[in-house]
C-alpha positions as CSV (number, residue, x, y, z in Angstrom):
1,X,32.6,-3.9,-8.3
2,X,32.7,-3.5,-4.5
3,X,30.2,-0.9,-3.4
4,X,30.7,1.1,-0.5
5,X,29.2,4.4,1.0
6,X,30.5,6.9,3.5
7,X,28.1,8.7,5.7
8,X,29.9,11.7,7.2
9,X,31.4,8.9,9.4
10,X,28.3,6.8,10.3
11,X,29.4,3.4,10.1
12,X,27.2,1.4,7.3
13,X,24.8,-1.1,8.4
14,X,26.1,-5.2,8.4
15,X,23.2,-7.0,6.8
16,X,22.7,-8.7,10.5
17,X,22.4,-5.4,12.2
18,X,20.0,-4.2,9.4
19,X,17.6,-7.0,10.9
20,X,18.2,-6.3,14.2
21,X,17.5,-2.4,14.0
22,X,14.2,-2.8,11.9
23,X,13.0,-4.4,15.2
24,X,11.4,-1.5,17.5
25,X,11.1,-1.6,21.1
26,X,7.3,-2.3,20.9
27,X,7.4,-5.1,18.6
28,X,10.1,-6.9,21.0
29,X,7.6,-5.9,23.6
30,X,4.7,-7.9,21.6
31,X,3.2,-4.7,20.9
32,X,1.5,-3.4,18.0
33,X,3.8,-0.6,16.0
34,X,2.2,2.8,15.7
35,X,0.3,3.5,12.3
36,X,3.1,4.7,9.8
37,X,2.6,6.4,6.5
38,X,4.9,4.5,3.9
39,X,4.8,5.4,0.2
40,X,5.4,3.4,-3.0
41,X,6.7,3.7,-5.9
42,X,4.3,2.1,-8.5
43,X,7.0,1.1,-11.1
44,X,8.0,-1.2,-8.4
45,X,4.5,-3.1,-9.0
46,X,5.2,-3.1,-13.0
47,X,5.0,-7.1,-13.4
48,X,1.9,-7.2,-11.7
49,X,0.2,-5.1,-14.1
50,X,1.6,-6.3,-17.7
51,X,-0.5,-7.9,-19.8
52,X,-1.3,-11.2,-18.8
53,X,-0.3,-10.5,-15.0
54,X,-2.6,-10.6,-12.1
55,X,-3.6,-7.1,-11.8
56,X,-4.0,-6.4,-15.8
57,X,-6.3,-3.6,-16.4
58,X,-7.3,-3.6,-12.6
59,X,-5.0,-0.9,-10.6
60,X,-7.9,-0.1,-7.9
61,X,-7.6,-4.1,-6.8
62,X,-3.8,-3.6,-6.9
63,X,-3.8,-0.6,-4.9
64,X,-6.3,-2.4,-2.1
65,X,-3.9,-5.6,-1.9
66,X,-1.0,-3.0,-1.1
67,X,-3.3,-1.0,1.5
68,X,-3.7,-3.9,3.4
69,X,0.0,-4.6,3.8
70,X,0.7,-1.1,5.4
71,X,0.8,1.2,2.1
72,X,-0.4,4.6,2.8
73,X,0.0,6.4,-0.3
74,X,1.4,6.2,-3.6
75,X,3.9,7.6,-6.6
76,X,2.9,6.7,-10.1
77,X,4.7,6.2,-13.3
78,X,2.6,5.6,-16.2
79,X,1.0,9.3,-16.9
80,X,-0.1,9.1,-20.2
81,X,0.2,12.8,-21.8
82,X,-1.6,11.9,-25.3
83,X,-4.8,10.8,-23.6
84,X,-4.3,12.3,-20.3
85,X,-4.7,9.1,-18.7
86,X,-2.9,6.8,-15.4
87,X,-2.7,3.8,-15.7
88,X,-5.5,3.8,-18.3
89,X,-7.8,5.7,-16.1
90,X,-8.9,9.4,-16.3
91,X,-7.6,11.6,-13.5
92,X,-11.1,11.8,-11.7
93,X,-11.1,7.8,-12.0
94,X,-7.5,7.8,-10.4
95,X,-8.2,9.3,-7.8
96,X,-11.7,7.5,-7.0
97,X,-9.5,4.4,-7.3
98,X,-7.0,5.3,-4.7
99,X,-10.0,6.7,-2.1
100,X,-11.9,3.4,-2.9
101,X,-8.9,1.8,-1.2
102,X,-8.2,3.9,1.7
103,X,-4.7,5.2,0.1
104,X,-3.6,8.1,-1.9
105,X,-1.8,9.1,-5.0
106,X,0.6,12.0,-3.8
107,X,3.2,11.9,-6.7
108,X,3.7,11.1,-10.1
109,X,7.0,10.6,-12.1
110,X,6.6,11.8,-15.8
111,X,8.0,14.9,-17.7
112,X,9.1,16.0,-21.0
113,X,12.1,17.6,-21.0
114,X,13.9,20.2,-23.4
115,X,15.1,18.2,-26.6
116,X,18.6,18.8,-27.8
117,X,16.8,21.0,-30.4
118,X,14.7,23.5,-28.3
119,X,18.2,23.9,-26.2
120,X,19.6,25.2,-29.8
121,X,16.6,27.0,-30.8
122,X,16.0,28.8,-27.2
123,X,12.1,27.9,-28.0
124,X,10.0,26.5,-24.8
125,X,6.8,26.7,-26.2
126,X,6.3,23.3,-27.1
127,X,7.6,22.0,-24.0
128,X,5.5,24.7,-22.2
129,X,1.7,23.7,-23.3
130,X,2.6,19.8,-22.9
131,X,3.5,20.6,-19.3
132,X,0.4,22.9,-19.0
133,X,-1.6,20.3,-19.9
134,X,0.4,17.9,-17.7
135,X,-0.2,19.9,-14.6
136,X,-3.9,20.3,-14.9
137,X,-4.3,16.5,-15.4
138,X,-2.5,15.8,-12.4
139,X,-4.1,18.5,-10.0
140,X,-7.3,16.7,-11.5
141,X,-6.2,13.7,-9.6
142,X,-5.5,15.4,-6.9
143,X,-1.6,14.9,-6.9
144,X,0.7,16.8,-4.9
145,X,3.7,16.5,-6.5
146,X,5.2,15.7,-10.0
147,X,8.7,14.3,-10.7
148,X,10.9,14.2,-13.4
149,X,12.1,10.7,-13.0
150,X,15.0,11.7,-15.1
151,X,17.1,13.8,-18.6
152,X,19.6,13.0,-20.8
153,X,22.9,13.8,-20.3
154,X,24.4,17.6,-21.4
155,X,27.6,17.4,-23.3
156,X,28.7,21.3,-21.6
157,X,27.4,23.0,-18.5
158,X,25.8,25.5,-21.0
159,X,23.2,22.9,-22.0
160,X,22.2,22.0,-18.6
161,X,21.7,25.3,-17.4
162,X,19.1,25.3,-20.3
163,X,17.1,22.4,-18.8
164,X,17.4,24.3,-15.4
165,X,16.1,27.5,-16.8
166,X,13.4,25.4,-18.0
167,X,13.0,23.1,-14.6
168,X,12.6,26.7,-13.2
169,X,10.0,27.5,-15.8
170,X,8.1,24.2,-15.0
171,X,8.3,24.9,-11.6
172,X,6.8,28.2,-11.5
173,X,3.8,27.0,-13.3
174,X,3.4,24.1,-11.2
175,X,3.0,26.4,-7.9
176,X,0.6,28.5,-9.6
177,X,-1.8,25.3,-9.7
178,X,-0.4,24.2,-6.5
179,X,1.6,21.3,-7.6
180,X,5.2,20.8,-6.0
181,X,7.9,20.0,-8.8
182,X,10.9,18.3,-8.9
183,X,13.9,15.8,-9.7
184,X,14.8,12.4,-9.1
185,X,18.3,11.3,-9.4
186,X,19.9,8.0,-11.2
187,X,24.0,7.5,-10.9
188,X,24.7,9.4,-13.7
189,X,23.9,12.7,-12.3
190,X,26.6,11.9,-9.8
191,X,29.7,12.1,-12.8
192,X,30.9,15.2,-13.3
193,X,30.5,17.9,-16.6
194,X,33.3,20.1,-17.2
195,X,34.7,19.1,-13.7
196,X,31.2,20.3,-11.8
197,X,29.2,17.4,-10.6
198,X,26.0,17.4,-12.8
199,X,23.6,16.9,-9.9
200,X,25.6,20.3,-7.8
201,X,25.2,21.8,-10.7
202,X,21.5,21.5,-10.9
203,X,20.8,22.3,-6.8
204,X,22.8,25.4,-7.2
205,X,21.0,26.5,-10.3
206,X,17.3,26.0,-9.9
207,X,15.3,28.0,-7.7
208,X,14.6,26.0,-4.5
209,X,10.4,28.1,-4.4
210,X,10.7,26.1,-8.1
211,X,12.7,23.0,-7.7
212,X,12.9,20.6,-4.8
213,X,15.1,17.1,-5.3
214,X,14.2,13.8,-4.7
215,X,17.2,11.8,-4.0
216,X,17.2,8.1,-4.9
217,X,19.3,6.7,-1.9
218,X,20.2,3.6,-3.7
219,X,21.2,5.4,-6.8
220,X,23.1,7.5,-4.7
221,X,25.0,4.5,-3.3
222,X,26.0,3.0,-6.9
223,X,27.0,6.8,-7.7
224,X,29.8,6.4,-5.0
225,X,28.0,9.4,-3.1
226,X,26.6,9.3,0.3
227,X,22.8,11.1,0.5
228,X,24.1,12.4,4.1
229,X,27.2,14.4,2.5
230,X,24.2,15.7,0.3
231,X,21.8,16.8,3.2
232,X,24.6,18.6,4.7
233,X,25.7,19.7,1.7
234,X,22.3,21.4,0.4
235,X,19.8,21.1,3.7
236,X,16.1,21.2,2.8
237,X,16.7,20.6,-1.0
238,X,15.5,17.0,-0.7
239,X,12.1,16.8,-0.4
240,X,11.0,13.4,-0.9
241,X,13.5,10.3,-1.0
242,X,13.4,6.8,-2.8
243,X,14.0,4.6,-0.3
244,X,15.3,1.3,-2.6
245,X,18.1,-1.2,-2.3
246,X,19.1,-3.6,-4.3
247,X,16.4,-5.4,-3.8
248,X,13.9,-6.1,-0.9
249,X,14.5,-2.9,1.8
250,X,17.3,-3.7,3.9
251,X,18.5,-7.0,1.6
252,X,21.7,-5.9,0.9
253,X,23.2,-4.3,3.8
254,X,24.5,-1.6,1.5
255,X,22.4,1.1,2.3
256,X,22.9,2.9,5.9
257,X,18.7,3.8,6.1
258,X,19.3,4.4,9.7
259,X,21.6,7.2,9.3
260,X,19.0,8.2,6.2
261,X,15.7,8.6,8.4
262,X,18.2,10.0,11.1
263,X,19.1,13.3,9.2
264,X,15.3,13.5,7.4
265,X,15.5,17.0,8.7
266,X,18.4,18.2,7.7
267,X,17.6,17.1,3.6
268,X,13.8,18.8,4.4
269,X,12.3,15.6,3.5
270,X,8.5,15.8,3.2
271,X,7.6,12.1,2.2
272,X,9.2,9.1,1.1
273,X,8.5,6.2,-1.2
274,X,9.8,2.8,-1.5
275,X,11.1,1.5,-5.3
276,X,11.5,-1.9,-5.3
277,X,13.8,-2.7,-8.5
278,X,13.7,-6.7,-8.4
279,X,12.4,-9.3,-6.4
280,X,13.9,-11.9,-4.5
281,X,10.3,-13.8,-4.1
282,X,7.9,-12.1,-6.5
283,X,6.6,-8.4,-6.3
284,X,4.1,-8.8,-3.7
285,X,6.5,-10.9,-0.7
286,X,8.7,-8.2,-1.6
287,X,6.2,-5.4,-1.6
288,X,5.4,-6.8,2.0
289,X,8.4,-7.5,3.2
290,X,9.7,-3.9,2.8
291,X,6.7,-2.2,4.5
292,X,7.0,-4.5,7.5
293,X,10.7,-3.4,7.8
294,X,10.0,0.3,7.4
295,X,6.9,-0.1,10.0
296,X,9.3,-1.8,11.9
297,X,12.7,0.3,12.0
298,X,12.4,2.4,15.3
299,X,14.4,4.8,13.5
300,X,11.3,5.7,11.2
301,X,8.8,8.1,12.3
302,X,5.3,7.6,11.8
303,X,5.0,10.4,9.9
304,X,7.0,13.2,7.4
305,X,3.9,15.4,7.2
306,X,3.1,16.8,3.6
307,X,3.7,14.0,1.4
308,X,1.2,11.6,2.3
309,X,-1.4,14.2,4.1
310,X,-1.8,16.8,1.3
């Protein structure tokens, strides 16, 4: 299928002028690019930590080798409710881990969601006092923001306004330990129940003090939507981004990241962090090779403020 994406008339990117705009002015100058604070997501870095892989069992090593490549601060994905663990480690041994390197842990994809059943039954307290406990485990670790990387699809626009009654719910008690909550988007949320887009739906019912987006850019793409239209469409909703492509940042030429950075504002974006789905040559050229052309895209500021400072 031919992918394409509009961006309120911004002309996408070639895969040649991709290369050339990731080059600033100071690098053609022989310069040294300004510091920049570039998140990742950790599920990018999955093979490296399966069993038998490199960094098995040893995610403070892992999280020094991506330091020194230009990684300022990270997004995890393996919060481990049962024993209130990441990535094996306690939350005070998390966040030991990222300070041993010089980096941060500033968001976390996890959640439990309501079940079809607790959407019948009306009863949250289940879901409730696993969040509760979720929360305190993650301001343990001293994480700003937590994520629900995702929910299954509602068959009527009753059920979702359920789960955003209860996104609400989750957000409210996430603010009262001073944790930021949210949503990331896949494709799906892009198709439309009972004519309404799913993911309008769930901006226009969730309290934006509770609820604050972040939009997957490349998810966005395969969803036939532009994340522009979006930021136009609901400014300051989108507080962090995925920045992802088909593969390696800027591979495919399908993504307009320029226009992206360029209207940061307008979609309120705090922080950003790459996800790297597969590899062209192995997860850490890849991990390296989409830092560099972040830290070199002129269009990029240093910073975004909260994300990676909190």
């Amino acid at each position: 299928m031919k992918l394409r994406m509009i961006l309120g008339g911004v002309c996408m990117l070639t895969a040649a002028s991709a290369v050339m705009s990731s080059c600033s002015t100071a690098s053609a100058n022989g310069e040294t690019p300004a510091k920049k604070e570039v998140g990742l997501q950790l599920y990018s870095m999955r093979g490296l930590m399966a069993p038998g892989a490199k960094y098995e069992n040893n995610l403070p090593a892992l999280l020094d080798t991506l330091g020194k490549m230009g990684y300022t601060h990270f997004e995890a994905a393996n919060y481990d409710a049962g024993n209130g663990t990441f990535y094996g480690l306690k939350p005070e041994e998390f966040k030991k881990a990222a300070e041993d390197a010089g980096v941060k842990i500033t968001s976390s994809h996890t959640g439990r969601t309501l079940s079809p059943e607790e959407i019948k039954s009306g009863d949250m307290s289940e879901l409730t006092a696993w969040w509760d406990k979720a929360i305190a485990d993650h301001k343990a670790a001293g994480i700003s923001y937590i994520v629900v990387p995702g929910v299954w699809t509602p068959a009527t626009l009753a059920e979702l306004q359920k789960q955003c009654e209860a996104f609400d719910e989750i957000g409210r008690r996430c603010a009262g330990q001073g944790v930021k909550f949210g949503y990331h988007n896949h494709s799906f949320e892009f198709n439309k129940i009972e004519d309404v887009p799913m993911l309008d739906y769930m901006i226009e019912h969730t309290d934006p003090e509770n609820v604050l987006f972040e939009m997957d850019v490349y998810w966005a793409v395969i969803g036939d939507a532009s994340p522009v239209d979006y930021f136009n469409k609901y400014p300051g909703r989108f507080k962090l981004l995925h920045i992802k492509d088909r593969r390696e940042i800027g591979q495919s030429g399908m993504v307009g990241f320029d226009a992206i950075f360029n209207n940061a504002d307008k979609a309120g974006m705090e922080g950003y962090y790459v996800e790297i789905e597969e590899f062209t040559n192995g997860e850490e050229n890849g991990a390296k090779e989409s830092v560099d052309y972040l830290v070199g895209a002129d269009y990029v500021k240093p910073s975004y403020a909260k994300a990676a400072n909190n």
